[in-house]
N, C-alpha and C positions, 0 to 999 in steps of 0.2 A: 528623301534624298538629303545626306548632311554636306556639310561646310565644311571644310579644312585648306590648310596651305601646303603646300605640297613645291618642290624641286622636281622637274619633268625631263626625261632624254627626248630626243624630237629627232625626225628626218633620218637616213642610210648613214648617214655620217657620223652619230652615236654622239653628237654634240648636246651638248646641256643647254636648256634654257632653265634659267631661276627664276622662280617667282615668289613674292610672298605676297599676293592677293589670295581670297578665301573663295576654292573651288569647290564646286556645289556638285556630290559626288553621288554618280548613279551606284547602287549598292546592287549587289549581286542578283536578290528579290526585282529588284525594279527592271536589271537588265532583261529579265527572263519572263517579264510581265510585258517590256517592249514586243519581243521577238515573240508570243504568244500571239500581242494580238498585230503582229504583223502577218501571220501564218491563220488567220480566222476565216479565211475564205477559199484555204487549202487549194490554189490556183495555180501552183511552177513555181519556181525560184524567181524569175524576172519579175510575177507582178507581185510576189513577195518582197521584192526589191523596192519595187517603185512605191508600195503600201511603208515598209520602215521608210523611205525616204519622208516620205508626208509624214511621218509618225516623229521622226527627227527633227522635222522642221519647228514642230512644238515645244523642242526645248531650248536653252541659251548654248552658245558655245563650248561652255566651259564640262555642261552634263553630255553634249555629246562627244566630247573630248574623253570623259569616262564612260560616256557609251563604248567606246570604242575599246580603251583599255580592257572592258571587262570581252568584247570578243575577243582581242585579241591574245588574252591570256586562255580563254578557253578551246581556241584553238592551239595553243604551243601546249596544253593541258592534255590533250589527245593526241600524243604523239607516242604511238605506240606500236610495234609491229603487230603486234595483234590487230591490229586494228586497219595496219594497212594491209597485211593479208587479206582482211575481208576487203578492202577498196579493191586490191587487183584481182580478185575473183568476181567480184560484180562489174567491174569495168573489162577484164581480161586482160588487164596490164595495168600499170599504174605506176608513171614517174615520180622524182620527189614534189614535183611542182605539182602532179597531180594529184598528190596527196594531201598539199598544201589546199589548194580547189576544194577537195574533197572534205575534207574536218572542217574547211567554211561553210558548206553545203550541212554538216552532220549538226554544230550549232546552229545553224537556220533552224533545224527541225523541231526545236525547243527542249527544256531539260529534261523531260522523262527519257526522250529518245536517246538523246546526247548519254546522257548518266546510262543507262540500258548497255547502249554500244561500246563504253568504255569499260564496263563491268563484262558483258560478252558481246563482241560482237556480230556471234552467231543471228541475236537480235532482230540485227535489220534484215533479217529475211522477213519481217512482217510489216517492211517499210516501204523496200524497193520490189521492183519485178521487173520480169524480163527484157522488160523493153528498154532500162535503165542501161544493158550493155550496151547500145550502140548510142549513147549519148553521154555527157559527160558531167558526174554531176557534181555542181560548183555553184558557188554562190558571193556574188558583188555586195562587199559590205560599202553601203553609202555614204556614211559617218564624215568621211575626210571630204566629201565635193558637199554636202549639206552646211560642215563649218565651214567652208570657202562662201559658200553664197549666202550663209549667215552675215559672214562679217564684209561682203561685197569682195571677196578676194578672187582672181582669176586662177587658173591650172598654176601657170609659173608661180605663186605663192604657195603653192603645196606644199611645199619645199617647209615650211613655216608650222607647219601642223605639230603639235606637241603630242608625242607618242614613246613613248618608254619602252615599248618590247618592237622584237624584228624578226622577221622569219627565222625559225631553225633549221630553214633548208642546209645540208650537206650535214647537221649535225648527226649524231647517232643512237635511236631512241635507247631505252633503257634495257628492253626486256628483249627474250631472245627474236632471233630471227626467225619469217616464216620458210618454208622450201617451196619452190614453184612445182610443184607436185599433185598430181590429182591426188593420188591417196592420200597424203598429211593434209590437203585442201576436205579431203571427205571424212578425217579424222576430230580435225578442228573447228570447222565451219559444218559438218552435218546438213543443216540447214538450209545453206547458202548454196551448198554444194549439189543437194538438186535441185534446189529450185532453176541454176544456172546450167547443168547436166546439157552436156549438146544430143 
């Protein structure tokens, strides 16, 4: 993890905090080493949850402060219609928020998975199963209530959390669109598409 000073955007409000103290910055490798062995006992998303939370709590403020920047850039990184075509075929629907849920849940899985589904998403046919349609799958990144009770801060401090990216909901991904369609669904996803076959 290195050292630098950095000027940070924080909070819905797009306001700036400046700093010139020297933050101690989780690197791409280290994010993917966290969420690796946050996911080592291959248990659900929740107690994957509460595993990074404890995992979190081992480092100072300032690296899970760039824990966080790097999911949250690798979430706004998977924002692709490819990709939410395969979400609303495994879910059978899938709003933009569910989407947003959904690419948290796909980083949880760690980079091979991630990288995999962003290159095809046909992929996670060898991820999820059947059962994943009647549930929803999503994943609580802790980062932001860990630096709160790092630094003894309450929920109403949230507000304070230094975070430079924000959802790209309502934006519009780059590549084309998918059609709700069984055949371009059995076209595209092959895979996805029987495994899901009613």
């Amino acid at each position: 993890m290195r050292g630098r000073s950095r000027s940070s955007r924080h909070g819905s409000t797009g306001n700036f905090l400046v700093t010139t103290k020297p933050v101690i910055q989780v690197t791409a490798s280290d994010f993917w080493h966290i969420i690796a062995r946050s996911s080592e006992d291959n248990s659900g998303p929740r107690q994957q949850e509460r595993r990074l939370q404890r995992l979190l709590m081992k480092l100072d403020s300032d690296e899970i402060v760039s824990f966080n920047e790097w999911f949250g850039h690798f979430v706004r990184e998977a924002f692709f219609y490819r990709l939410w075509g395969a979400a609303w075929l495994i879910g059978n629907g899938c709003s933009d928020d569910g989407f947003w849920d959904f690419r948290c849940w796909l980083v949880a899985q760690g980079e091979h998975i991630y990288s995999s589904a962003i290159d095809d998403p046909d992929s996670l046919s060898e991820v999820v199963t059947r059962k994943d349609r009647s549930s929803t799958l999503s994943f609580s990144n802790p980062a932001m209530l860990v630096w709160a009770e790092k630094l003894g801060k309450d929920e109403s401090d949230l507000d304070d959390f230094p975070q430079s990216w924000g959802s790209n909901l309502g934006e519009t991904p780059p590549d084309e669109p998918f059609r709700e369609d069984a055949g371009d669904f059995g076209m595209q996803y092959p895979k996805l598409s029987k495994l899901f076959a009613d």
